[in-house]
C-alpha positions in Angstrom: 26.0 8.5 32.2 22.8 5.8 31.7 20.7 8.1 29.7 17.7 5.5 29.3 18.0 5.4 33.3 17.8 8.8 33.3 15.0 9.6 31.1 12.9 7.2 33.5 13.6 9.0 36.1 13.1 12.1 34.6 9.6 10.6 33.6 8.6 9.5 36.9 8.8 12.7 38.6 7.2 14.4 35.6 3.9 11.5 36.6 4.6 12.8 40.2 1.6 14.6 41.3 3.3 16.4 44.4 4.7 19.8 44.1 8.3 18.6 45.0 8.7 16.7 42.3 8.9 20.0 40.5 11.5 21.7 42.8 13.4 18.3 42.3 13.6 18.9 38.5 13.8 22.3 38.4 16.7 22.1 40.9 18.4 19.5 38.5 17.4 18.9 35.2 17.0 22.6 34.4 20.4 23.6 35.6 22.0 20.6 33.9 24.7 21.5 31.7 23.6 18.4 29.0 21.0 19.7 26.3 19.3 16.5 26.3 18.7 16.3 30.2 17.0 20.1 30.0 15.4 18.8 26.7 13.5 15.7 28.2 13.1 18.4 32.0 11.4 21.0 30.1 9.0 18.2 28.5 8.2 16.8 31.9 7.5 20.6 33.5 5.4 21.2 30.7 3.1 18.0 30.7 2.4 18.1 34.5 0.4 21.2 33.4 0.2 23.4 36.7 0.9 26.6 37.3 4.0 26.4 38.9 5.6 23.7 36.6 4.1 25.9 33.4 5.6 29.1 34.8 9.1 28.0 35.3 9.4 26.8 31.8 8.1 30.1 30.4 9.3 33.2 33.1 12.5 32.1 34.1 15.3 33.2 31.7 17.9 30.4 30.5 15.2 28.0 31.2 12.3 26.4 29.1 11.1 28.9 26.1 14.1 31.2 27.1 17.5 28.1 27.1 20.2 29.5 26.0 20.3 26.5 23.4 18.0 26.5 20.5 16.9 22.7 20.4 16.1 22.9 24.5 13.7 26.2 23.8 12.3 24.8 20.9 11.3 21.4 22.5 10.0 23.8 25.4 7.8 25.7 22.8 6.7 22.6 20.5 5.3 20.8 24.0 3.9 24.1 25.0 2.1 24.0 21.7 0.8 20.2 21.9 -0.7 20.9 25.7 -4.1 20.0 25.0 -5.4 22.4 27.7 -3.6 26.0 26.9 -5.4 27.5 29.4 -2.8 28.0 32.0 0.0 28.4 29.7 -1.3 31.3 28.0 -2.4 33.2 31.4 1.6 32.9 32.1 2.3 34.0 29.0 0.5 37.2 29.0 1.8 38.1 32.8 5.1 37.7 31.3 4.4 39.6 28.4 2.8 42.8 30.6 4.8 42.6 33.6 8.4 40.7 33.5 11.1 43.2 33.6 13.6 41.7 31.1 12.4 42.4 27.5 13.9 39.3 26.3 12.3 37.3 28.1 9.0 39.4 27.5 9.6 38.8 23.4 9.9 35.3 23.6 6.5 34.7 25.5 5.0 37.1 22.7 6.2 34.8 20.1 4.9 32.1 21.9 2.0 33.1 22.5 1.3 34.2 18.9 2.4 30.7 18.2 -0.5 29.4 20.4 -3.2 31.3 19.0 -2.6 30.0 15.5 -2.0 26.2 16.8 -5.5 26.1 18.9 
């Protein structure tokens, strides 16, 4: 596989301002079995910023905060920490926190969002 091709297309749909482009990586770069493809996905999901994007990479287990694989959540935390605008992020974060029904997934937004309050 051409990663550099790839990563720029991976980067063009993240620029994408429609909401398909989000379906489009949700539907392949989070359920790609290569770290590095769900690595550079959860980056793009995060930097687009809306709702929708922002709330698949923190509610959805085995995706974003909650990947099975340390170095995918991690990158899907430490971009969730740079957003410059939190705003959104955090209002998922605390729906998740007081109303998702898996208490894993519930932890990990708490972490996060502890995270968040001491990077701001």
């Amino acid at each position: 596989m051409n990663t550099k091709r790839v990563k720029n297309i991976i980067e063009a749909l993240g620029k994408h301002k429609d909401e398909e482009s989000i379906e489009v990586l949700n539907d392949l770069g989070t359920n790609c079995p290569i770290d590095e493809i769900r690595e550079l996905t959860s980056k793009a999901l995060i930097r687009k910023n809306t709702h929708k994007s922002l709330e698949l990479m923190i509610v959805n287990k085995g995706k974003g905060i909650n990947d099975l694989s340390a170095r995918v959540a991690m990158c899907a935390i430490n971009e969730l920490l740079a957003l410059k605008d939190k705003q959104e992020a955090i209002k998922i974060l605390d729906d998740t926190i007081n109303m998702h029904s898996e208490k894993e997934v519930q932890d990990t937004a708490r972490s996060v969002k502890a995270l968040m309050s001491f990077s701001s």
